[in-house]
N, C-alpha and C positions, 0 to 999 in steps of 0.2 A: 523339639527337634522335628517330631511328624507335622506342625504346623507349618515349619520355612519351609518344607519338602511340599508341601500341600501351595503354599504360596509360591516359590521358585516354580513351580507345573502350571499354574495359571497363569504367571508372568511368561514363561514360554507359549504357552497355547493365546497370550491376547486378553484376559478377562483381566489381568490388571496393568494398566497402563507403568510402563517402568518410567521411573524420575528419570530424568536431563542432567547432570551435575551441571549446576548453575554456574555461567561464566560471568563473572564482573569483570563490569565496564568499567574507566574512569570516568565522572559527570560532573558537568561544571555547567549549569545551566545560562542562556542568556533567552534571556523573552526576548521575541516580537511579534507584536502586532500589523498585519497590512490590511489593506483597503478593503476587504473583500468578506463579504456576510455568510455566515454559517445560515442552515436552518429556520434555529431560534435568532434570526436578526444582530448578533452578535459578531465581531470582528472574528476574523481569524485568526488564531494565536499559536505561535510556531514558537519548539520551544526547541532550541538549539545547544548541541552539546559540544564544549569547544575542545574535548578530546574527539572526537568522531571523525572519523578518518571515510578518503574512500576507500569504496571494496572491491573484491577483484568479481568478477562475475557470477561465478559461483558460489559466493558470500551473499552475492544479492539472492540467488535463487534459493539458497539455504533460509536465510530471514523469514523470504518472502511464504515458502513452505509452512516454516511453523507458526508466522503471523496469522490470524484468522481475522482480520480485518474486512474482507471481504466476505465472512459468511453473516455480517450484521445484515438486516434486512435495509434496506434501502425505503423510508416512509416521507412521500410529499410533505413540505412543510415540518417536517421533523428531525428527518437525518437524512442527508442528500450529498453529493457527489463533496462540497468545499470541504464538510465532515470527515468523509472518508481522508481524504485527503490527508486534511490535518492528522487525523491520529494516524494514520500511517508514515506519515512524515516525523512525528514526535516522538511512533515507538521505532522506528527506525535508530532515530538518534539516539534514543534512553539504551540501545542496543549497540552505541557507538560505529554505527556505520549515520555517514555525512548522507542527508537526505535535502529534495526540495520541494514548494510545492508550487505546481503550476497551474495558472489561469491558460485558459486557452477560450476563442473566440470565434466564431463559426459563422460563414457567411449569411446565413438565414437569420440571424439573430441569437440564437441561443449560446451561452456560454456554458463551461463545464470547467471543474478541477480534476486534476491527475497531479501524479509524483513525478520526479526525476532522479537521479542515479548518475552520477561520474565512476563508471567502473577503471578500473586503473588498465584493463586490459581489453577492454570493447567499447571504448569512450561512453558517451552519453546513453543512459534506456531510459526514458519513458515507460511510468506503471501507471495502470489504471487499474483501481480495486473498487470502483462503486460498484457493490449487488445492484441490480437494479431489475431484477426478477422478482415482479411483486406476486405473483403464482407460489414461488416455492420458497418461501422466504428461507433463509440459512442454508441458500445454494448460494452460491458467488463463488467465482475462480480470479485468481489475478492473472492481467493480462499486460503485453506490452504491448506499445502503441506507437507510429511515427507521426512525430508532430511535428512536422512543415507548413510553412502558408501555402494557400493555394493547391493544397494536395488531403484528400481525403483521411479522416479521423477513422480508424476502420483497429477497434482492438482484436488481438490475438491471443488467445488463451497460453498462459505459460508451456504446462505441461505437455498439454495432450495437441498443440495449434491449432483448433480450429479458429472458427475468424467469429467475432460479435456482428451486428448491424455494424455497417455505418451510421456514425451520429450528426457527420456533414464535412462540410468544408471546411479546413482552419483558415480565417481570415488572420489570424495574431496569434502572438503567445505571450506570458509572459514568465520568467525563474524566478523564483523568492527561494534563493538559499538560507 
């Protein structure tokens, strides 16, 4: 009895994290692979759940809150932007919210991955979750982003808006639902 009273007092005061009652999803998996290389030289593998519905806005920002995909560190040649991508696109969907992932292509040369979102009530968002803060690893915030051609790649922190660098131009894009 003095133990739950002892534990119920830390669980308010913060020192133990309280459980989530777990919500299942229905999953019905379908692979695919596209054109586009991870890190380790390997394809990207999107892995699609064909209950996953879209979400309304504030589903996406609830997701995106408890996802921590974003506080992986971000390592040249190891785990990079396509990476992020994928698994946040994958846990998305194992989460039954309908996800995609985008290539985008940047006047200077460089290319980059981000997510996309058909929210049922603010159309299309654009996420960007690569950490890419090699100073503090296991900082990263997700951010949205607008991705038009000819219009500046410039992400924005969910929460708190402030703005990332610009990373350039988008010359292209492309959706992999």
């Amino acid at each position: 009895m003095f133990e739950k009273l002892i534990q119920k007092i830390k669980e308010l005061l913060g020192y133990i994290r309280k459980e989530k009652p777990r919500v299942y999803v229905r999953f019905k998996p379908i692979y695919r692979r596209i054109g586009y290389r991870k890190a380790n030289g390997r394809r990207v593998r999107l892995i699609n759940n064909s209950y996953a519905r879209n979400p309304t806005y504030q589903e996406l920002i609830d997701f995106l809150n408890e996802d921590k995909t974003e506080k992986i560190q971000y390592i040249p040649h190891k785990f990079v932007c396509a990476d992020f991508a994928q698994l946040l696109h994958n846990r998305a969907e194992r989460c039954g919210i309908r996800a995609a992932w985008v290539f985008v292509d940047f006047t200077n040369g460089v290319c980059h991955a981000c997510n996309a979102f058909k929210t049922i009530d603010r159309g299309l968002i654009f996420v960007d979750c690569t950490n890419s803060n090699e100073f503090k690893p296991g900082v990263g915030y997700d951010a949205t982003v607008k991705v038009w051609p000819h219009k500046e790649y410039r992400p924005r922190e969910i929460n708190d808006g402030w703005y990332y660098n610009a990373m350039g131009i988008v010359k292209r894009y492309k959706i992999y639902w």
